[in-house]
Residue, then its C-alpha position, 0 to 999 in steps of 0.5 A: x333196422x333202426x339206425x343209431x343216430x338216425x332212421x336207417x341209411x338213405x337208400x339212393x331209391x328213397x333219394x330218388x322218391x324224394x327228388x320226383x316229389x320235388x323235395x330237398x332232402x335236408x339232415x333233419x329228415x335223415x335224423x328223425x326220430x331215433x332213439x339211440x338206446x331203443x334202436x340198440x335194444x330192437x337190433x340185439x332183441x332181433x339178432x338173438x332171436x334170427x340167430x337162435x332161429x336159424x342157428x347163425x352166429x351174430x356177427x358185429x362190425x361198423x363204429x358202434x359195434x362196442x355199444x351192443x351187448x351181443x355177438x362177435x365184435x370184428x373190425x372190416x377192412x371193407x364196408x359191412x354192407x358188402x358182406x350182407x350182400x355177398x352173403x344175401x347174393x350166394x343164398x339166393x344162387x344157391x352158394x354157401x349161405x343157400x340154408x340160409x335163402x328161407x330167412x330172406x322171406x317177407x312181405x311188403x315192399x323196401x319202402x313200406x317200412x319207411x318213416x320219414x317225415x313228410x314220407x307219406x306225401x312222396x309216396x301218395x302217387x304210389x297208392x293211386 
């Protein structure tokens, strides 16, 4: 999903990209392009629908949680994306979440979804 002051968060293999490109990631790469009120829009737009579709709670946390007008607002004494992984990790193992393994179905690769600037010349070596 969209960030809300930037594109997203900046996965270490994106870095990584970056860097064999031989180019400096720079905060006006990070923060291109987002719109704060859109981004707001697109998340709440998405969690109702997977919610509805899969029957899930919306379950909101992290500093800007009070802006989105969806979901149960709880505070973490740990970073959020832990839980995402703890969830994603026992749906896959078969765990408790295992109903839930059919939502994690998609196409494409973590980068095919990217926009940064410049992003098309990182990945040029990729479409040989």
């Amino acid at each position: 999903m969209p960030g809300i002051k930037s594109i997203g968060s900046l996965d270490g293999e994106v870095a990584y990209l970056f860097n064999k490109a031989g180019i400096k990631i720079t905060k006006d790469m990070i923060y291109f392009g987002s719109n704060k009120e859109r981004a707001l829009e697109i998340i709440e737009i998405l969690s109702q629908s997977l919610s509805s579709k899969y029957g899930a709670k919306i379950i909101v946390s992290g500093p800007a949680k009070e802006e989105l007008k969806v979901g149960e607002k709880i505070d973490l004494p740990f970073k959020e994306s832990s839980v995402g992984s703890a969830m994603i990790a026992s749906s896959l193992c078969g765990g408790a979440y295992r109903d839930k393994a059919e939502m994690l179905k998609s196409s494409g690769s973590p980068i095919s979804f990217l926009k940064m600037k410049r992003w098309d010349e990182v990945i040029s070596w990729t479409k040989i």
